[in-house]
C-alpha positions in Angstrom: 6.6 -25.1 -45.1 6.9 -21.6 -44.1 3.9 -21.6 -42.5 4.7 -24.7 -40.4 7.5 -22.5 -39.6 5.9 -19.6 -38.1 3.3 -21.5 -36.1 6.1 -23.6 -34.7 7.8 -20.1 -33.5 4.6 -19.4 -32.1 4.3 -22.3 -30.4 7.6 -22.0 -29.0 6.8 -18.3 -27.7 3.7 -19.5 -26.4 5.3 -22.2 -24.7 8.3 -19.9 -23.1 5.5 -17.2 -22.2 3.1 -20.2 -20.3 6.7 -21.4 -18.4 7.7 -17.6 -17.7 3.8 -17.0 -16.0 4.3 -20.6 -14.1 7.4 -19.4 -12.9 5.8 -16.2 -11.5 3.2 -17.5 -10.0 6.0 -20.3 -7.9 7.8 -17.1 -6.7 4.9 -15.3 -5.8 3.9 -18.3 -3.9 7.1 -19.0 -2.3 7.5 -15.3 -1.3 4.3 -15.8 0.4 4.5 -18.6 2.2 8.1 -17.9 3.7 6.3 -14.3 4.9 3.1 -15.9 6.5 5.5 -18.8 8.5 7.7 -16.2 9.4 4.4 -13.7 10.6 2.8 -16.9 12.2 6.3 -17.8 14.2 6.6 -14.5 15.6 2.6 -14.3 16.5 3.5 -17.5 18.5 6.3 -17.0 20.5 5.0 -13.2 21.0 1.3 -15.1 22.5 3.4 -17.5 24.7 5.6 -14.7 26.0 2.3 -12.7 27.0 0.7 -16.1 28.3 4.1 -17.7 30.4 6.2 -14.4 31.4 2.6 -12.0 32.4 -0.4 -13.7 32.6 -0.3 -17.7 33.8 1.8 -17.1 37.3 -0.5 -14.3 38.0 -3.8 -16.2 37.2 -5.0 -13.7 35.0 -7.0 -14.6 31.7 -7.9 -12.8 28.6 -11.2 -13.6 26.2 -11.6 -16.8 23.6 -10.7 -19.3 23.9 -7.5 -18.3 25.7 -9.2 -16.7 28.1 -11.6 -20.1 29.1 -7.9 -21.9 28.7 -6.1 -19.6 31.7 -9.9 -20.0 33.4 -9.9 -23.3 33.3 -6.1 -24.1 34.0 -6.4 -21.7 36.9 -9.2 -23.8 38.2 -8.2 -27.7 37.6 -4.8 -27.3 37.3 -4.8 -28.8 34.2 -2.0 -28.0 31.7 -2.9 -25.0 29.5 -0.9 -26.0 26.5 -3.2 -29.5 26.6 -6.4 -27.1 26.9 -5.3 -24.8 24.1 -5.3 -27.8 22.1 -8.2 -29.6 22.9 -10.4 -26.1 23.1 -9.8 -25.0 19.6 -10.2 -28.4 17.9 -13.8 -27.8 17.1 -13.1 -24.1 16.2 -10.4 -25.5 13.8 -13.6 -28.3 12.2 -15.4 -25.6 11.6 -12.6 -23.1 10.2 -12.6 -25.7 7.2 -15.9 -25.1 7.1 -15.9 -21.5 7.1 -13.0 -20.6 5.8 -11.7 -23.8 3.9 -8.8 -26.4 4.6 -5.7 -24.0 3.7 -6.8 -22.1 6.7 -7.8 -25.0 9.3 -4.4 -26.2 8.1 -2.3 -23.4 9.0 -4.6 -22.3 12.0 -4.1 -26.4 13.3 -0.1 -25.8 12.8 0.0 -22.5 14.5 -2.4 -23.7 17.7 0.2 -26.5 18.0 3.4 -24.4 17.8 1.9 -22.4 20.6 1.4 -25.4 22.4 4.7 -26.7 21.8 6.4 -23.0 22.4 4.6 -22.9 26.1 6.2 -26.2 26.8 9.3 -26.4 25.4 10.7 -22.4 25.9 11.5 -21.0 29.4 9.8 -17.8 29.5 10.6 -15.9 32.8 8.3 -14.5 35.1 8.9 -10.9 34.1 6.9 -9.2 36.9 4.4 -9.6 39.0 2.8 -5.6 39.4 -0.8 -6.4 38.5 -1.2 -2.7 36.2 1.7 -4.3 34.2 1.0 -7.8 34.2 -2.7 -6.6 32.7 -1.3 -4.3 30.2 2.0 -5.9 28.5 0.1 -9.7 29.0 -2.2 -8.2 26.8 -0.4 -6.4 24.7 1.9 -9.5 24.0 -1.1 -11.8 23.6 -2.6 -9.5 21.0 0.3 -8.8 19.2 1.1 -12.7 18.9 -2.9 -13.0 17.8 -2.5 -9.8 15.5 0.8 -11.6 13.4 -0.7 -14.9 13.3 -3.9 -13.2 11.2 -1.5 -11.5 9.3 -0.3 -14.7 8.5 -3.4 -16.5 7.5 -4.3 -18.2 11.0 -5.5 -17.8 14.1 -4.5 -19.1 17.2 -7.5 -18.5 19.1 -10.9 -19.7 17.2 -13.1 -17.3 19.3 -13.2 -15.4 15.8 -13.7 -18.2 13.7 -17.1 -19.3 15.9 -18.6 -15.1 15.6 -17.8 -15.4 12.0 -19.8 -18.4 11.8 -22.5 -17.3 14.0 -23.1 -13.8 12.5 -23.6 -15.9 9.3 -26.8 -18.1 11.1 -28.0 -15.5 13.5 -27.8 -11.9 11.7 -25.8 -10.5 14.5 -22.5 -8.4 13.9 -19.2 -10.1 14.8 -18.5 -7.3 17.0 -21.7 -7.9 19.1 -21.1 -11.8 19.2 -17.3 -11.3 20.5 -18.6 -9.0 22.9 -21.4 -11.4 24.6 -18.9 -14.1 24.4 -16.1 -12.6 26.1 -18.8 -11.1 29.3 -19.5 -14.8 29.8 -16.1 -15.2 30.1 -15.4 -11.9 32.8 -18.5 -13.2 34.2 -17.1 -16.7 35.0 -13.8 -15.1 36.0 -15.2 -12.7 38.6 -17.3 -15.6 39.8 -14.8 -18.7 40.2 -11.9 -16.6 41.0 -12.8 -12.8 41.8 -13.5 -9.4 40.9 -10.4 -8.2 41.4 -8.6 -10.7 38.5 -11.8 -9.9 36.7 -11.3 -6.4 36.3 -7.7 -6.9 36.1 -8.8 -9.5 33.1 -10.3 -6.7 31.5 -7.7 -4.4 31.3 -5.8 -7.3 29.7 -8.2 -8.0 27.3 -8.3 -4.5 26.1 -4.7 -4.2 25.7 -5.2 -7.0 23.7 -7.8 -6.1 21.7 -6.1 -2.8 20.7 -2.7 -4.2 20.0 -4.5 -6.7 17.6 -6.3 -4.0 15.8 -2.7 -1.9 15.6 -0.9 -5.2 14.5 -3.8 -5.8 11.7 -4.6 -2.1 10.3 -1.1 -0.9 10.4 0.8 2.1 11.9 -1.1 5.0 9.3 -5.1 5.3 9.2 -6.1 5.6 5.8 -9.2 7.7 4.0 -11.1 6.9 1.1 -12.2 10.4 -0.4 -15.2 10.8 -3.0 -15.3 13.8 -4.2 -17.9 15.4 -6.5 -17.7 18.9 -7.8 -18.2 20.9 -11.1 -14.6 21.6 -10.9 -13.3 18.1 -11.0 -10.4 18.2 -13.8 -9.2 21.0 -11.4 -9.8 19.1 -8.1 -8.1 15.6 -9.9 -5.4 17.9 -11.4 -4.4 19.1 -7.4 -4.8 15.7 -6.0 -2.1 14.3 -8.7 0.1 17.4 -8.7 0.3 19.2 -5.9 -0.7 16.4 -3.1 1.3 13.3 -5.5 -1.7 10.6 -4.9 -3.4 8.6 -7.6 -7.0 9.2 -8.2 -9.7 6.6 -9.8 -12.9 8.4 -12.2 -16.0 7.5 -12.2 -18.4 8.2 -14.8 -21.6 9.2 -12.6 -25.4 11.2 -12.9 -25.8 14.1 -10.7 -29.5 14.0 -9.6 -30.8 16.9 -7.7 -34.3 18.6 -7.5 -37.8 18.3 -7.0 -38.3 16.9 -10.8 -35.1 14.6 -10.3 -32.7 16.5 -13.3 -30.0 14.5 -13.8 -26.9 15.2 -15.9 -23.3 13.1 -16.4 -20.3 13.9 -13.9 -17.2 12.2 -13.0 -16.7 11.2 -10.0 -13.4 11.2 -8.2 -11.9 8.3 -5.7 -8.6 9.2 -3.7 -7.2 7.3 -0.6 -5.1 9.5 1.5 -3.4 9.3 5.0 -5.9 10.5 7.5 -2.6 13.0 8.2 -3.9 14.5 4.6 -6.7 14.7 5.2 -6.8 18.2 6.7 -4.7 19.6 3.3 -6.8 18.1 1.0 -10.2 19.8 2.3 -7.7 23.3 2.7 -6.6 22.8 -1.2 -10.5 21.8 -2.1 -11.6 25.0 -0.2 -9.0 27.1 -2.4 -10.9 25.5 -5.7 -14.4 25.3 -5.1 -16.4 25.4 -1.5 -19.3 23.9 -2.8 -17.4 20.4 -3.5 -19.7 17.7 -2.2 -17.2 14.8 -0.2 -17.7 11.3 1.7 -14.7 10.0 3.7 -15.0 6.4 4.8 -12.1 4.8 6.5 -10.0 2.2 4.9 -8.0 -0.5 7.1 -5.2 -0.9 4.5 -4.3 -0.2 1.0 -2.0 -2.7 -1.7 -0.3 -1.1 -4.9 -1.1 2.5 -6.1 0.7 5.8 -4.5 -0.6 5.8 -1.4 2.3 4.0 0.2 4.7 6.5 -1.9 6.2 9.5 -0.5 4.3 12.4 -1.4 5.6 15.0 -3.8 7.1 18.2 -1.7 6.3 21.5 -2.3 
């Protein structure tokens, strides 16, 4: 009896615990969801604002598929918001088969809220000074781009196709973006001019830029590896005197022409690349002979590193 009686309260702990973790795991998802519609609604009236107040009225174009959307609107007259549409749809096919059916999902909902957003809101014509038609068309465009990806779609599929490609043909997604978009300037400086072309350029490189800010944040970060003789001291600075966490590695030292090895530990930091400069000045004071790798990190989650540091 007393048994059934403590497996019972077991089961009822078990029960309250399985109910608590479901409950998390709702919230967490909810939290989520409400940040990546509200991150994918600002990327799309920020794109249309670069698109209908800059770029359309002044028949400049960007790269993607945006850019072969203002091309070819420019040249048929056709209706961008219908070529937007129609352009990404196989980009979208094979974003499911890339990146799954979440993603073509929310990249299909976010290509037609830009749509609907260029038809539907009435976006002045803010100016029409080519330098700043290029720049802030550009930097609009990107930003709307950067906050859609920051949301878990895209509303141009020109990345989704490189990812794919550098996948089947060994090439970089850098290098892929790159031939892509010439074809595109190409085209431009061809059907319409050199002048837009150049012009083009300039907007795509506002773009580009803007897109990397939106996407890596505001602070650079380094990942440090540091390994010394002197590492309890070195980890004992990073903690104390500079307030960031560090991660130990258990690691061989090799070294010499008969390969001697002995056991080390190995120490991980991520730092601002502002710190950067104090933490090789505090390593100097320890030991010069400290033996470092910095790599750059595009963002950190959790840990320190997004503490304020202690003050000394």
């Amino acid at each position: 009896m007393l048994l059934r009686f403590f497996n019972s309260l077991i089961d009822s702990e078990t029960t309250a615990y399985r109910r608590a973790k479901k409950y998390y795991a709702l919230k967490v998802t909810a939290k989520s969801s409400i940040r990546n519609t509200i991150l994918i609604l600002i990327g799309i009236f920020s794109a249309a604002f670069g698109l209908k107040g800059f770029l359309m009225t002044n028949r400049f174009i960007d790269g993607g598929v945006t850019g072969i959307s203002l091309l070819i609107s420019a040249l048929s007259g056709i209706k961008i918001y219908l070529l937007i549409i129609i352009l990404n749809i196989p980009f979208i096919v094979l974003g499911y088969r890339t990146m799954g059916l979440q993603f073509a999902v929310k990249t299909s909902l976010a290509i037609a809220g830009l749509a609907l957003c260029l038809v539907v809101v009435p976006f002045p014509n803010v100016t029409d000074d080519n330098i700043l038609v290029a720049v802030f068309g550009g930097f609009f465009l990107g930003a709307g781009i950067g906050f859609a990806i920051r949301g878990g779609a895209v509303i141009d599929g020109t990345e989704v196709l490189a990812i794919y490609l550098s996948r089947k043909a060994g090439a970089t997604v850098g290098d892929i973006i790159i031939i892509i978009n010439a074809l595109i300037f190409g085209a431009a400086a061809y059907f319409l001019s050199v002048e837009i072309a150049m012009y083009s350029m300039i907007t795509y490189l506002a773009a580009s830029k803007t897109l990397d800010f939106i996407i890596e944040g505001i602070e650079e970060y380094v990942g440090v590896t540091i390994i010394s003789a002197l590492n309890e001291e070195i980890r004992e600075m990073i903690i104390n005197k500079m307030g960031r966490g560090v991660t130990i590695y258990a690691g061989k030292l090799g070294y010499g022409k008969k390969g001697e090895t002995r056991d080390i530990d190995i120490i991980y930091t991520v730092i601002t690349r502002l710190e950067l400069n104090r933490l090789n000045t505090e390593i100097e004071k320890i030991t010069p002979d400290a033996f470092m790798v910095m790599t750059r990190v595009k963002d950190t989650k959790g840990g320190m590193i997004k503490q304020r540091p202690l003050k000394h």
